[in-house]
FITORVEX-700442 format. One record per residue (C-alpha): residue number from 1; chain; x, y, z negated. Coordinates in steps of 0.02 Angstrom, whole numbers. Layout:
FITORVEX-700442
+-------+------+--------+--------+--------+
! kolse ! loti !   east !  north !     up !
+-------+------+--------+--------+--------+
!   NUM !    A !      X !      Y !      Z !
...
+-------+------+--------+--------+--------+
***
This chain:
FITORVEX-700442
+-------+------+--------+--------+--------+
! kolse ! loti !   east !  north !     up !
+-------+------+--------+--------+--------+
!     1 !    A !    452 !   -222 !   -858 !
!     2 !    A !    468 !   -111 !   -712 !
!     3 !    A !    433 !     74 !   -746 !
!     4 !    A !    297 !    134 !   -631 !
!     5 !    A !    307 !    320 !   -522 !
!     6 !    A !    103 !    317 !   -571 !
!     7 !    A !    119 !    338 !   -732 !
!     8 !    A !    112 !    514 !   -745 !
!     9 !    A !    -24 !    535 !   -625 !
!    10 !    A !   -126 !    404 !   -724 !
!    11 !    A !    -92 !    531 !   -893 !
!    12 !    A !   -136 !    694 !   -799 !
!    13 !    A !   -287 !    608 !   -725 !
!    14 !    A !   -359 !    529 !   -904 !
!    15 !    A !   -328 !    710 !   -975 !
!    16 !    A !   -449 !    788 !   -835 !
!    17 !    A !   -556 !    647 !   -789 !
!    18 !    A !   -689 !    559 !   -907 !
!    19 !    A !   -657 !    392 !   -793 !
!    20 !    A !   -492 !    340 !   -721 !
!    21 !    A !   -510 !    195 !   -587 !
!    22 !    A !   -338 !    115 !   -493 !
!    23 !    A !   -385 !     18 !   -369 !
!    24 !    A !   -267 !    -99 !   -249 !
!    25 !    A !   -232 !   -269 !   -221 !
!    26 !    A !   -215 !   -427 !   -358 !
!    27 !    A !    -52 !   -450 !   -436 !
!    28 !    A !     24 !   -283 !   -398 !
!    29 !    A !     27 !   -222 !   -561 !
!    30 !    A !   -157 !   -111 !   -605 !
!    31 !    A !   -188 !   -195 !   -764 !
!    32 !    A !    -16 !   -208 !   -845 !
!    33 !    A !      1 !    -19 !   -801 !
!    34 !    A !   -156 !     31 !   -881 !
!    35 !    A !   -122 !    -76 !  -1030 !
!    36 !    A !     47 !    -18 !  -1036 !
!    37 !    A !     -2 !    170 !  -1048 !
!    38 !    A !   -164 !    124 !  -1161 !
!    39 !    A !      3 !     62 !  -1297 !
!    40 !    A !     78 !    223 !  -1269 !
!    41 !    A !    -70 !    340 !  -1285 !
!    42 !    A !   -128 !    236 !  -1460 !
!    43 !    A !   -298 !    259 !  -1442 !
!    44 !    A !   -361 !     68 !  -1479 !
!    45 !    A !   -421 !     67 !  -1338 !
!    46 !    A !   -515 !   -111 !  -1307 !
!    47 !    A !   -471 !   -224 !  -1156 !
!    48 !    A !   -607 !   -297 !  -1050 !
!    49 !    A !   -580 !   -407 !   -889 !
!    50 !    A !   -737 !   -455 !   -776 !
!    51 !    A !   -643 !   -613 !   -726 !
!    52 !    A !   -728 !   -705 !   -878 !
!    53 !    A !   -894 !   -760 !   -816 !
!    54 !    A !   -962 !   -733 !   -965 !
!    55 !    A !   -924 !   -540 !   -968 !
!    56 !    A !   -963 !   -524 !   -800 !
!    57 !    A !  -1156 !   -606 !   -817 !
!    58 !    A !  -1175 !   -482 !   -975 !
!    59 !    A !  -1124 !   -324 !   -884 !
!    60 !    A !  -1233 !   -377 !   -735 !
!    61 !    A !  -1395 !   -426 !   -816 !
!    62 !    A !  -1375 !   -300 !   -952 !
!    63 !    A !  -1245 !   -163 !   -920 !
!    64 !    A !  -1314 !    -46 !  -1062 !
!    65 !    A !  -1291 !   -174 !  -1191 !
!    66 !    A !  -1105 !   -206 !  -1134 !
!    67 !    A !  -1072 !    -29 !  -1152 !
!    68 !    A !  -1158 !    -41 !  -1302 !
!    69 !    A !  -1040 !   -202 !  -1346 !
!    70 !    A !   -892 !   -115 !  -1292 !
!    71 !    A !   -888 !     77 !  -1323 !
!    72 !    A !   -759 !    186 !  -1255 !
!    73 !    A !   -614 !    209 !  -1238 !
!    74 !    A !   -617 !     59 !  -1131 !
!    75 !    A !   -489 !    -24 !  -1022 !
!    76 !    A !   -635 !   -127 !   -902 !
!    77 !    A !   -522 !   -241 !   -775 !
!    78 !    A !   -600 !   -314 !   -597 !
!    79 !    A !   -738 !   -193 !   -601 !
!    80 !    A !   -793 !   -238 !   -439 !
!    81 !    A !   -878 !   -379 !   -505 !
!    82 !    A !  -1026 !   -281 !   -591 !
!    83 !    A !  -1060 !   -115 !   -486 !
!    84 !    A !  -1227 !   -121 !   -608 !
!    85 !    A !  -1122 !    -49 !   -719 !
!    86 !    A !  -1101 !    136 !   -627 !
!    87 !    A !  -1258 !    214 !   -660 !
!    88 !    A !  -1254 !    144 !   -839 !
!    89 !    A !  -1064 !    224 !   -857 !
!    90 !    A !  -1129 !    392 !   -773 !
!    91 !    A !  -1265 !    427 !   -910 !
!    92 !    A !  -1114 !    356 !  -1054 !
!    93 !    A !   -975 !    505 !   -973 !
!    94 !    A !  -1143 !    632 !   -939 !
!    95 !    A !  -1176 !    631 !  -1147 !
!    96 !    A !  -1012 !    647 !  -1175 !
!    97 !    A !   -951 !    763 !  -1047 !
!    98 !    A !   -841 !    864 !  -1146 !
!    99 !    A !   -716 !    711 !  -1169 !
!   100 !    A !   -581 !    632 !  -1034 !
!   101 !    A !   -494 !    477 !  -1026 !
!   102 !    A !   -651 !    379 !  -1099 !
!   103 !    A !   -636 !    231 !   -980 !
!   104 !    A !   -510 !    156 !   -863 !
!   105 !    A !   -562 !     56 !   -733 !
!   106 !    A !   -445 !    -65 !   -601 !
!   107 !    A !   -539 !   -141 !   -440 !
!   108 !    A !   -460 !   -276 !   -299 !
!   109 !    A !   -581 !   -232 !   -194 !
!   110 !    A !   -551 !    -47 !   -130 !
!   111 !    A !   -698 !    -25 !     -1 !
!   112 !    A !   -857 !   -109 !    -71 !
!   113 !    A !   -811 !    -27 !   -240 !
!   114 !    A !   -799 !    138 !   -179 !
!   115 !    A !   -961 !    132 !   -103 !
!   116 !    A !  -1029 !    111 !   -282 !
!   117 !    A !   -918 !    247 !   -365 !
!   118 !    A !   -970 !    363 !   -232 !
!   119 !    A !  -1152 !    343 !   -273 !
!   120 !    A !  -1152 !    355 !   -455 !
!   121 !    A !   -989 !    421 !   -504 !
!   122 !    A !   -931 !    573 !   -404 !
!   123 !    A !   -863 !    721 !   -475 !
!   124 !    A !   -846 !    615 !   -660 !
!   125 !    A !   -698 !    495 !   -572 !
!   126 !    A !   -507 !    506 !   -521 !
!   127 !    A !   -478 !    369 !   -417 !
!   128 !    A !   -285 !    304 !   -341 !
!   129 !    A !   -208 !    171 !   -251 !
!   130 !    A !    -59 !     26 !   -334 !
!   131 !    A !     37 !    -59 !   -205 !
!   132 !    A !    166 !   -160 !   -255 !
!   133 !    A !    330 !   -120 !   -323 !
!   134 !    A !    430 !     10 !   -235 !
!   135 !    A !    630 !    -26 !   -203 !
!   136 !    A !    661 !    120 !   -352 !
!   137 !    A !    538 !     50 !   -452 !
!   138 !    A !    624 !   -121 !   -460 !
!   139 !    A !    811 !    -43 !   -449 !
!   140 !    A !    766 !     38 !   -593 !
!   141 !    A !    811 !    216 !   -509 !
!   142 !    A !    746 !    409 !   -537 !
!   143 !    A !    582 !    460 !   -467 !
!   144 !    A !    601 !    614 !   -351 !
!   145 !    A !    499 !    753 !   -386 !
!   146 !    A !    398 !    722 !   -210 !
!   147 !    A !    356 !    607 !    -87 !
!   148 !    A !    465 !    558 !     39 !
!   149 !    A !    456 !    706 !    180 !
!   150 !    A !    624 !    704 !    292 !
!   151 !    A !    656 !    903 !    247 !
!   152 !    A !    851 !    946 !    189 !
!   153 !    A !    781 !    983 !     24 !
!   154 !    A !    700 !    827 !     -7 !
!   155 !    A !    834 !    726 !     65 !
!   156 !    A !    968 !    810 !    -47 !
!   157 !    A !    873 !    758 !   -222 !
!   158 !    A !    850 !    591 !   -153 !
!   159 !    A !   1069 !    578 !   -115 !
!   160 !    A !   1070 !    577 !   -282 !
!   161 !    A !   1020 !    412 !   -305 !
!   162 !    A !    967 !    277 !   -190 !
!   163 !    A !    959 !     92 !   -191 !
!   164 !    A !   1091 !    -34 !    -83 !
!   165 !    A !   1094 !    -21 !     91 !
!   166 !    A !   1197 !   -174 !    131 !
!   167 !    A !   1089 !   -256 !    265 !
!   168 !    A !   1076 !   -420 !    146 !
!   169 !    A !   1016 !   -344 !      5 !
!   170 !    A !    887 !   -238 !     96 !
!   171 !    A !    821 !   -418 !    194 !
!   172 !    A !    831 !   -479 !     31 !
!   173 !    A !    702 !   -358 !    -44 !
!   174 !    A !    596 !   -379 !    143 !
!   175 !    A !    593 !   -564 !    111 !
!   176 !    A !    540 !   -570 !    -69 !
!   177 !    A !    434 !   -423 !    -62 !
!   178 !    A !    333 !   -301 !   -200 !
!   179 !    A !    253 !   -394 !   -326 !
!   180 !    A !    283 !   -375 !   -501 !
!   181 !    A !    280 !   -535 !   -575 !
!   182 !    A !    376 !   -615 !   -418 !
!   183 !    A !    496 !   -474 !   -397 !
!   184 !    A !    531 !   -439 !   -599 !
!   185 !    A !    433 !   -546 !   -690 !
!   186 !    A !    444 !   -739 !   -720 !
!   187 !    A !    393 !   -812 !   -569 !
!   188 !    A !    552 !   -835 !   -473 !
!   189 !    A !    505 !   -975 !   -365 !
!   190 !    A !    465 !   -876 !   -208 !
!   191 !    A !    374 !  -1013 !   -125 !
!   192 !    A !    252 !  -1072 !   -253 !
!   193 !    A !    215 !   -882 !   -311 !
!   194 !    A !    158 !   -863 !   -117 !
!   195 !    A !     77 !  -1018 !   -101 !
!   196 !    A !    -39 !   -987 !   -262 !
!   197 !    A !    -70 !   -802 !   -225 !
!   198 !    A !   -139 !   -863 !    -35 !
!   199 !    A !   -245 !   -997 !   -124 !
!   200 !    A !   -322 !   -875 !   -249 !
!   201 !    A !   -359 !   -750 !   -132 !
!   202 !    A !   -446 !   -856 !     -8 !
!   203 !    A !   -565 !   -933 !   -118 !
!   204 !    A !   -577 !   -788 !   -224 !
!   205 !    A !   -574 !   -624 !   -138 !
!   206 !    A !   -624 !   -683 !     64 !
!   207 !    A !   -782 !   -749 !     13 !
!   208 !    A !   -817 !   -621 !    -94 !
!   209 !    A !   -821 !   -512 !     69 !
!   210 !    A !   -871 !   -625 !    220 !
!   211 !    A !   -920 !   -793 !    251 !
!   212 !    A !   -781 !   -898 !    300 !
!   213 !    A !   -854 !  -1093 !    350 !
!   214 !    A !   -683 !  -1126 !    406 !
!   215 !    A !   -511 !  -1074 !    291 !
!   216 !    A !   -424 !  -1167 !    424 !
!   217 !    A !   -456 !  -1040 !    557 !
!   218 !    A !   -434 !   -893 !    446 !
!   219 !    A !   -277 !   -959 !    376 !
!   220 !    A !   -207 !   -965 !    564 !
!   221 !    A !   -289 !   -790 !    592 !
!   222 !    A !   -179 !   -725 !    455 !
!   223 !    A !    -23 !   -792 !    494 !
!   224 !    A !    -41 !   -715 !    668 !
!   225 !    A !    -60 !   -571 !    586 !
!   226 !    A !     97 !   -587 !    504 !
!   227 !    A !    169 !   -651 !    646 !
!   228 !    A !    132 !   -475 !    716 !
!   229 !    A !    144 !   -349 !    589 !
!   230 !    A !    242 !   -208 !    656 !
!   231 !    A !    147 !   -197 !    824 !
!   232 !    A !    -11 !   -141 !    916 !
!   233 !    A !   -172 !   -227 !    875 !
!   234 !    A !   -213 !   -378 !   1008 !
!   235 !    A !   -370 !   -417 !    971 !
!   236 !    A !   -365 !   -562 !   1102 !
!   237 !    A !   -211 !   -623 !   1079 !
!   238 !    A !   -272 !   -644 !    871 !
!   239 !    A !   -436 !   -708 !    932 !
!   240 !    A !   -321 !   -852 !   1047 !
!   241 !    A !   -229 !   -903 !    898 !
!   242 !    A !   -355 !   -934 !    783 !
!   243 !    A !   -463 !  -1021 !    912 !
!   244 !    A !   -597 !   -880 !    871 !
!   245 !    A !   -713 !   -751 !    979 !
!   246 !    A !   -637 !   -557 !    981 !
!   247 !    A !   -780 !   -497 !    867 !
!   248 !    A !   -736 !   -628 !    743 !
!   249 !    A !   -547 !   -570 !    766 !
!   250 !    A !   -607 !   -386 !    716 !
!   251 !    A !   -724 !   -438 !    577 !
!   252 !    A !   -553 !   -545 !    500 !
!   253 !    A !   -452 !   -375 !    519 !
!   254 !    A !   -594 !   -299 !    420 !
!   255 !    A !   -570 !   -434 !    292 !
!   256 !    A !   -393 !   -406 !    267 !
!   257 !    A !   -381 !   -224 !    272 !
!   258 !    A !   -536 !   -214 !    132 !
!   259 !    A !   -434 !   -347 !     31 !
!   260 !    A !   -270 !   -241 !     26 !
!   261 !    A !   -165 !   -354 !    133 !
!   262 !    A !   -141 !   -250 !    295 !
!   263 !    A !   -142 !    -70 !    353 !
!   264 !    A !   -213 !    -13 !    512 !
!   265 !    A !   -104 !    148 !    551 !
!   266 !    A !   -199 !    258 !    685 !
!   267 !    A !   -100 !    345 !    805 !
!   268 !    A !    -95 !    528 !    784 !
!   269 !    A !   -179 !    607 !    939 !
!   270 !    A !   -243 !    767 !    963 !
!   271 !    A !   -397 !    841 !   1107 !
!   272 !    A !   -239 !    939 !   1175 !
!   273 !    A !   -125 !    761 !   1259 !
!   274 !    A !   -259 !    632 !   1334 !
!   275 !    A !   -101 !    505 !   1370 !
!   276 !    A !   -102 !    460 !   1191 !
!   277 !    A !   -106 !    263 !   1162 !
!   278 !    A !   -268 !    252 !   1032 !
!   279 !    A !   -255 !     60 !    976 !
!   280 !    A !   -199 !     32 !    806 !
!   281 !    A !    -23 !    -60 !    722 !
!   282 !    A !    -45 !   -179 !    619 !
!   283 !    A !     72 !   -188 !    434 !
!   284 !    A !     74 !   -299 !    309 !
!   285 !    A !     43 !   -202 !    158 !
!   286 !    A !    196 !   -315 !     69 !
!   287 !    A !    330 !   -404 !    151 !
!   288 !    A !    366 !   -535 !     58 !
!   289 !    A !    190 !   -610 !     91 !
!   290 !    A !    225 !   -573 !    274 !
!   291 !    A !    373 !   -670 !    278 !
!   292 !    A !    295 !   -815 !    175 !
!   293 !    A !    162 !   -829 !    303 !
!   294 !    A !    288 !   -819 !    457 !
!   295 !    A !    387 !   -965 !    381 !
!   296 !    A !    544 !   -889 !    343 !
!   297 !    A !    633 !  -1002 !    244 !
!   298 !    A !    781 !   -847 !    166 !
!   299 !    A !    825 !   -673 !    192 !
!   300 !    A !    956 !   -728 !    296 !
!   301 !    A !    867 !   -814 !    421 !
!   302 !    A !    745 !   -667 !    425 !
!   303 !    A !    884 !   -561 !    456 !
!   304 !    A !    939 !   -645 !    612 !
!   305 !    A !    769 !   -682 !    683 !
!   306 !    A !    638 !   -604 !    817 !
!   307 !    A !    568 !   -526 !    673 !
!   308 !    A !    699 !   -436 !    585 !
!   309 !    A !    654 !   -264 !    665 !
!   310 !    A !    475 !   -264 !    645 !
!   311 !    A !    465 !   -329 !    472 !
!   312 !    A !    610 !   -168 !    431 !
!   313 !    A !    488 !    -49 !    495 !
!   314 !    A !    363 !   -137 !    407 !
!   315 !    A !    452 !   -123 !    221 !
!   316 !    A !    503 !     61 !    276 !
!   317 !    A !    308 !    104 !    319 !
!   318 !    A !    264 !     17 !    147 !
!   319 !    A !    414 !    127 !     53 !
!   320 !    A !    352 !    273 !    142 !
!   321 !    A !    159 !    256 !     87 !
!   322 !    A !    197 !    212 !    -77 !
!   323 !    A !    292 !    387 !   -124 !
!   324 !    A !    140 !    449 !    -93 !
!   325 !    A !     -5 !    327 !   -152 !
!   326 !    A !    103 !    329 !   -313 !
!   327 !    A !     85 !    529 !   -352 !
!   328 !    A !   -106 !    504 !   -334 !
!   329 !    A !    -90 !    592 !   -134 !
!   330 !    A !   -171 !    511 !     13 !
!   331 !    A !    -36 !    444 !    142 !
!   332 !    A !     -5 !    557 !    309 !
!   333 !    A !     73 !    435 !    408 !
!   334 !    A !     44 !    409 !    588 !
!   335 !    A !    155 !    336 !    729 !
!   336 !    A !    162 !    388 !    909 !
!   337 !    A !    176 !    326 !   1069 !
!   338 !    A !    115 !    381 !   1261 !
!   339 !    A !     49 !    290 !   1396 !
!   340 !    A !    234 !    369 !   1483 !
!   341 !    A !    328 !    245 !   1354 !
!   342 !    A !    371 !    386 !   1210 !
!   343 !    A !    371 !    309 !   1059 !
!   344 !    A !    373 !    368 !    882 !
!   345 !    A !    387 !    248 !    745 !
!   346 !    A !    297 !    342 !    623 !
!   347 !    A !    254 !    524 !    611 !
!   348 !    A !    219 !    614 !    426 !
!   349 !    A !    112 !    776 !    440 !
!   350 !    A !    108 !    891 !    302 !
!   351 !    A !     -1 !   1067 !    331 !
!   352 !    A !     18 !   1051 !    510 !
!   353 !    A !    201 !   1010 !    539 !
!   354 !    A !    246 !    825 !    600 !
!   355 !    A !    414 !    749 !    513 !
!   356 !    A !    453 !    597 !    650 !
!   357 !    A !    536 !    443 !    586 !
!   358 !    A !    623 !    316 !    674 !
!   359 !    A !    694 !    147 !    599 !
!   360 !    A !    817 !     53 !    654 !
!   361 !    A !    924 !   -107 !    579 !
!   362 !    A !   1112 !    -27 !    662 !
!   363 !    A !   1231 !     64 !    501 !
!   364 !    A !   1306 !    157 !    636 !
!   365 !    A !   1185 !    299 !    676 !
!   366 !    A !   1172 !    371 !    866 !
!   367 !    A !   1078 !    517 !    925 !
!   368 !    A !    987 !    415 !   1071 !
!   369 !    A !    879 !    372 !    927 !
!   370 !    A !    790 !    506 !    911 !
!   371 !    A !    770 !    550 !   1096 !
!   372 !    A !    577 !    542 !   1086 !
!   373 !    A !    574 !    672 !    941 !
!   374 !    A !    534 !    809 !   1056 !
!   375 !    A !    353 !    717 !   1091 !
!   376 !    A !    309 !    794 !    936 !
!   377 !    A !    272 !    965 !   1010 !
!   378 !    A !    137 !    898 !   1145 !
!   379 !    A !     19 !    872 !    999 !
!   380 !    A !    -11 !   1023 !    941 !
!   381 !    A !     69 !   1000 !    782 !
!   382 !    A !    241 !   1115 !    750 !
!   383 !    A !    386 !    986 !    753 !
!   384 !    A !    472 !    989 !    573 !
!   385 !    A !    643 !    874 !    510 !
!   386 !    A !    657 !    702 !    594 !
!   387 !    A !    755 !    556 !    523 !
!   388 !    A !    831 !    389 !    590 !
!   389 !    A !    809 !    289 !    459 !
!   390 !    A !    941 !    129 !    463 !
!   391 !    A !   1072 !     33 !    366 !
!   392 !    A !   1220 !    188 !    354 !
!   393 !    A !   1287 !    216 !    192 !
!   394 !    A !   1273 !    388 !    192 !
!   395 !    A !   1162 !    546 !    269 !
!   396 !    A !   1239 !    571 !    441 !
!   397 !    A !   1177 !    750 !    558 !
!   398 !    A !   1103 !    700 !    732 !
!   399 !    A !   1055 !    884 !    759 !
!   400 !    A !   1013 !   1039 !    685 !
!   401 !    A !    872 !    967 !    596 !
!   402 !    A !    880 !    778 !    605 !
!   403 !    A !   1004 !    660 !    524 !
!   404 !    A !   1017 !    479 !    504 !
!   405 !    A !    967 !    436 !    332 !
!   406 !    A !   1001 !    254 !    224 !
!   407 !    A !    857 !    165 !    209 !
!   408 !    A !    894 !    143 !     18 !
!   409 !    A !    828 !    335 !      7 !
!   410 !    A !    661 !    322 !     11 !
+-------+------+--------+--------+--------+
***
């Protein structure tokens, strides 16, 4: 089992906190954490998923007597499926206000269940994010003290220790992507994992959120998704492929992004530079599903194909959001790019300073990289450490304050 960077959020939280709540997508690893720290902590705490029917009609039709059925301290998996359970769980932490950690709570659906935590459970809930497994996570490596912010400091704890950058085993973590049981557990076949996951999650999940007459079509709208993930939004071009209007296209992106299976990073802009490019780019929120859904066949083939930058940046964007989503902090990641061509592939700001990042597949670092670094000053933000992150071996200086870093850092 994979030791989890969480972890000791999830124990600071529970000690503060009378509910704890993770939230993310299925199979990434909510439950097995919880239960995992509920075997450390010794409490007895009981386990109940919403997934059995049976549970799920009880704590719908008659929340109090659930809680009734099963008192704190609770371990209450797929809470999404009874949000009649929040006011009921409000009055339950309200009598007993004086103790934390009496329930923990995981949700696959991030957006409709934080409509009902916000209603009946502010002030009484921590709530974080679980992506899938991060490349130290499944190396096995040290957890830095911080996310990953391109400052000398940070970089220097990170030299440390970081994971291979040979270009074939960083593919091979892009093709087979971040989830546990795929990644470290016993599902090895790549293909079947994939294939099962997609199934579950479109008669699961998608018509839990929208009504989809035809899986065909949104099947195809997916794939062009993955097909672009790394790249503005085309809401057209989407639309095209999956033989659907625009407004469908946007209500699919919706879908996805609510389910945890793509980001929509926003540029950063600021009132100050009007030439700012405002559409979206669309990520894959794990790359392995990307890649299943593209039809990639290995990590070699991946490697050499069309899509071996994007889905790079894509992994590194992941990496990236994860150092922070895992310490319980909201991701501030951006990218830029100008209607004059200046591009940025992502942009970090941290109390008002912008860290840009480039990636890049090369292990031979060049400072024409990070020729659209300066950018950063024309939005108003001051312009901190930049990094090219790539396939070196080792931290090389570009300038003064920007080096070319090993992927394998992050």
């Amino acid at each position: 089992m994979a030791s989890r960077e969480i972890v000791p959020w999830l124990v600071r939280a529970s000690a503060q906190f009378p509910i704890l709540l993770v939230t993310g997508a299925r199979q990434v690893g909510k439950t097995t954490s919880l239960l995992e720290l509920a075997e450390r902590e010794g409490r007895g705490r009981t386990y109940v998923t919403l997934d059995d029917p049976t549970l799920r009609t009880l704590a719908r039709e008659d929340p109090a007597l659930f809680l009734r059925r099963f008192p704190p301290p609770l371990v209450l998996d797929e809470v999404q499926y009874a949000p009649e359970l929040f006011p009921h769980l409000k009055i339950l932490v309200d009598a007993r206000r004086s103790e934390p950690g009496l329930v923990w709570m995981s949700g696959s659906q991030p957006y409709p269940l934080m409509r009902g935590v916000r209603e009946s459970l502010a002030g009484r809930v921590a709530v974080t994010t679980l992506r899938g497994l991060s490349q130290r996570e499944s190396a096995g490596l040290p957890f830095p003290s911080g996310p990953f912010i391109p400052t000398r400091g940070a970089l220097d704890e990170r030299t440390a220790s970081h994971a291979s950058v040979d270009a074939t085993a960083v593919y091979e973590r892009v093709f087979h992507g971040a989830y546990p049981a795929h990644v470290v557990g016993p599902q090895r076949d790549r293909d079947l994992f994939f294939s099962s996951l997609v199934d579950t999650w479109l008669s699961r999940d998608v018509r839990e959120l929208v009504s989809v007459h035809d899986q065909g079509s949104f099947l195809r709208f997916v794939k062009a998704c993955a097909a672009r993930t790394g790249q503005l939004v085309g809401y057209a071009d989407l639309a095209r492929d999956a033989d659907v209007s625009p407004n469908t296209a946007k209500a699919w992106l919706s879908v996805l992004e609510t389910s945890s299976v793509i980001r929509l990073l926003a540029p950063y802009h600021s009132n100050a530079n009007k030439r700012l490019v405002k559409t979206p780019k669309l990520y894959f929120l794990d790359t392995g599903l990307a890649s299943y859904l593209g039809g990639w066949s290995s990590a070699t083939t991946l490697m050499d194909g069309a899509m071996a930058g994007p889905m790079l940046e894509t992994f590194v964007v992941g990496e990236i959001e994860k150092s922070f989503l895992h310490r319980g902090m909201d991701a501030p990641i951006f990218f830029y790019r100008d209607r004059d061509g200046v591009e940025i592939d992502l942009l970090v700001v941290r109390d008002g300073i912008g860290h840009p990042i480039e990636v890049k597949r090369s292990s031979s670092p060049k400072r024409e990289w990070i020729s659209g670094f300066a950018a950063v000053e024309t939005t108003g933000l001051r312009r901190g450490g930049g990094v090219a992150l790539c396939l070196s071996e080792c931290v090389v200086p570009l300038t003064d304050q920007d080096d070319a870093v090993p992927i394998g850092m992050i």
